[in-house]
C-alpha positions as CSV (number, residue, x, y, z in Angstrom):
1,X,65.8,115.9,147.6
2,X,68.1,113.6,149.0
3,X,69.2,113.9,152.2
4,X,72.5,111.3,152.0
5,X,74.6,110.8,149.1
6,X,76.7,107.3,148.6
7,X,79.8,108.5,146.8
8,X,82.2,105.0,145.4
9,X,85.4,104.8,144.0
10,X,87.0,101.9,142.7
11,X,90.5,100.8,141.6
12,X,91.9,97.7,139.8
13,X,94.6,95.8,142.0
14,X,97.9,97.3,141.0
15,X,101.0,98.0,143.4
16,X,100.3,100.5,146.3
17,X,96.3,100.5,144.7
18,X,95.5,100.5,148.5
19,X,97.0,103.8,149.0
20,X,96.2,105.3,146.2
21,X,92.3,104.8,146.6
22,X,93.0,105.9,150.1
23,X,94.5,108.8,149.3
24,X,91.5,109.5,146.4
25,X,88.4,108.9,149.2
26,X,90.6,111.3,151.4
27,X,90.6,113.3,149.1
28,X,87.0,113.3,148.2
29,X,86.1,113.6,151.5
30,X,88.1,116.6,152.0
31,X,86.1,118.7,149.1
32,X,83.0,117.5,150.0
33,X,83.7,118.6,153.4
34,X,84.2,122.0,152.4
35,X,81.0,122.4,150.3
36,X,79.2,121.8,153.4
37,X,78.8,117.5,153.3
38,X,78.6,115.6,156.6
39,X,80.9,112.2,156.6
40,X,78.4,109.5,157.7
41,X,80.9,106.3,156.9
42,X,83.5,105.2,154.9
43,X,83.9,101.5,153.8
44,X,86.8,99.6,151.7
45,X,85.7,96.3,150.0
46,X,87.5,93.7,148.3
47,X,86.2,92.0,145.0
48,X,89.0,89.1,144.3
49,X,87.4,87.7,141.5
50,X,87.2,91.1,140.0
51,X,90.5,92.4,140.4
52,X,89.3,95.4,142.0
53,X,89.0,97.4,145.4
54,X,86.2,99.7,146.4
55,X,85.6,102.6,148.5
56,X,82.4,103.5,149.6
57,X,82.0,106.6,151.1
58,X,78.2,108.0,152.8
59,X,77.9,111.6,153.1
60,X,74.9,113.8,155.1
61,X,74.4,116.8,151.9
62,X,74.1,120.6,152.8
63,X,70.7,121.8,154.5
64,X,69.2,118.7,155.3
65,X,68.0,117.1,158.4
């Protein structure tokens, strides 16, 4: 079983996508958190030639060293 999960969410460039995407990791985080995930580190990334912004989010699963 794995003991770290790599969650990502991604969202095309639009007006206020930076919030929104923030406000969907926060989100994320926030029920992960309460079935029993660790936060290990979040990380935003820009594709220009894409069109698209990415958050990458690292979580520590339940009952697991």
């Amino acid at each position: 079983m794995k003991a770290v999960e790599i969650f990502m969410i991604r969202k095309s460039f639009a007006r206020n996508s930076s919030e929104k995407i923030r406000q969907e990791a926060e989100d994320l985080i926030n029920d992960k958190h309460y079935k029993g995930y660790r936060l290990i580190n979040v990380d935003f990334d820009v594709a220009d030639n894409a069109g698209y912004i990415y958050a990458f989010i690292t979580m520590k699963r339940p009952n697991t060293y």
